[in-house]
N, C-alpha and C positions, 0 to 999 in steps of 0.2 A: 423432471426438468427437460427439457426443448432446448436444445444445446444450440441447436441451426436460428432458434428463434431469438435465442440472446444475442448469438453472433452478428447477427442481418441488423438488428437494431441499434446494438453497438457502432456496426459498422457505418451507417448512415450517417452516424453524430461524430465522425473523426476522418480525419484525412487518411490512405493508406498507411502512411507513415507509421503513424499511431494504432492503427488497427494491425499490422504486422507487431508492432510493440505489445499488444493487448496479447495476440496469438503466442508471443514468446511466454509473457506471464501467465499463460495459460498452462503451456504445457511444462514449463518448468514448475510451477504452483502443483501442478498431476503431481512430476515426479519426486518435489520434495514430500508432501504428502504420504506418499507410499513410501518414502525412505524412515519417517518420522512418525508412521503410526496414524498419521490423521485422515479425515474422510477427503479422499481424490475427488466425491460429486461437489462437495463442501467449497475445496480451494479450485476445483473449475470454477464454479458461479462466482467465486469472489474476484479472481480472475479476470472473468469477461467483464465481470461491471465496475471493477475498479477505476476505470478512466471514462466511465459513461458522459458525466459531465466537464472532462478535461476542458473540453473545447467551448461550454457554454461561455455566453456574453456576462464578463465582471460584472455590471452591473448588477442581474439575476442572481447570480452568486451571491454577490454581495444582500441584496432580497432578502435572501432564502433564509441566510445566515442569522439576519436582524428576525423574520418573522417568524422563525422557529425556533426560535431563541438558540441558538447554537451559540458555542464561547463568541463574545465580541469580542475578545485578546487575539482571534484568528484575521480581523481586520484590519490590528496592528502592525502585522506580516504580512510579507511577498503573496499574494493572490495566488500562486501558485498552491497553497495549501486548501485555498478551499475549495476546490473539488471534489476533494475527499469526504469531507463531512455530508457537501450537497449530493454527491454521488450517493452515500447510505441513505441519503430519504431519497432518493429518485429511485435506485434500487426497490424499497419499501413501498412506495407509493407507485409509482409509475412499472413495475417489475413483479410486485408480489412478495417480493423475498421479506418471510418474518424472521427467520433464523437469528438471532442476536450475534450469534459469534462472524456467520456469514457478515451481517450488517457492521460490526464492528472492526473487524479485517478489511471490508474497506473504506470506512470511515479514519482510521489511523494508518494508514499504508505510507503516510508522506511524514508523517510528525512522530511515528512510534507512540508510545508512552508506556509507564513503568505495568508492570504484572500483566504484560502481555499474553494473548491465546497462543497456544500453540498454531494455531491457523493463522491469526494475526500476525506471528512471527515467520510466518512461512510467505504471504501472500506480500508483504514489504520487502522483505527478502528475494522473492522472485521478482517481483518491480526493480530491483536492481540489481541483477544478474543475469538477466533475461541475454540469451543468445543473439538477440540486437542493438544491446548496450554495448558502449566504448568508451572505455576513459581511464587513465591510468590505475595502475592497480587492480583493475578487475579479475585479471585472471588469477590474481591470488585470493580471492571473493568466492569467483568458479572455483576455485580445487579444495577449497574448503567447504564446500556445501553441505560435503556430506560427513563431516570431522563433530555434529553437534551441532544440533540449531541455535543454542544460545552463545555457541562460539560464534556461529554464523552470523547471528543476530547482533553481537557486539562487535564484532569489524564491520558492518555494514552502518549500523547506528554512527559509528565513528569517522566512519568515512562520507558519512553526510554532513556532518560535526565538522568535520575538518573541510570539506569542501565550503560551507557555507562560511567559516569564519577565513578563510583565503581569499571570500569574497568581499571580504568585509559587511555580510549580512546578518540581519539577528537570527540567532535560535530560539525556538518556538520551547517554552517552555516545556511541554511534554515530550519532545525530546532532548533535552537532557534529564530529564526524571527519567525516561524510560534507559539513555546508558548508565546514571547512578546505579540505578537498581540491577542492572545486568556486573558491572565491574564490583558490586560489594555484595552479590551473590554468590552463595559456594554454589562450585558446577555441580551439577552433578542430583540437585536438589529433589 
């Protein structure tokens, strides 16, 4: 992997804002990674190209969605979600990466869903504790990082959960299957 070469490309397709965002999920996705057992090359790549197409044009999005047959229930919700899914085939296609779990981690980084990867739970998870995030309750997010990833993973899940119905927005079906399955799971499993 060409670590300079994802970066530069990345960086092209997003404002600094966001490519400083991308660098926090990077290095925090390393260190959970190594706290959790899973491959550090793994949760870089997913990492750098987890917000590849943040910024592309909805309408494209919307495109990509219908012509690759991706869930149309994703078009039902805030646009904000599909990037995620368009990001795994840009990844694939535009990137190389065949890795399924790589591709998957950031295909669900914003929606979760239930029987999550260990990478996948790692790579959403740093999306939203990333050293450049702000918003109440993070820093009890941060000190639990490293208390258990599906601890981790269920205050995080939940706190999108609750953020989004504060907004009075709907949730995307796969996330809530993804905290049923974390809150009627014995820990430890």
């Amino acid at each position: 992997m060409n670590r300079d070469k994802y970066l530069e490309a990345v960086r092209l397709r997003m404002p600094e804002t966001r490519y400083v965002h991308t660098l926090g999920v990077m290095n925090t996705a390393m260190r959970l990674a190594k706290v959790y057992g899973e491959s550090e090359q793994d949760a870089e790549l997913a990492a750098i190209l987890h917000d590849v197409v943040k910024f592309a044009d909805r309408n494209w999005l919307k495109q990509q969605i219908v012509e690759h047959h991706m869930d149309e229930r994703l078009l039902l919700f805030h646009h904000e979600l599909w990037h995620a899914p368009v990001g795994a085939l840009v990844a694939q296609q535009e990137f190389g990466v065949t890795n399924q779990t790589i591709l998957d981690a950031i295909r669900f980084h914003t929606t979760g869903r239930a029987n999550m990867s260990k990478l996948e739970k790692i790579i959403y998870c740093s999306d939203m504790i990333e050293p450049n995030r702000q918003f109440p309750g993070l820093e009890e997010l941060r000190e639990n990082a490293e208390e258990g990833l599906d601890t981790l993973m269920k205050m995080c899940v939940k706190r999108s959960i609750q953020f989004l119905i504060q907004k009075n927005q709907p949730v995307y079906p796969d996330s809530i299957h993804c905290y049923n399955e974390l809150v009627t799971r014995k820990e430890n499993e």
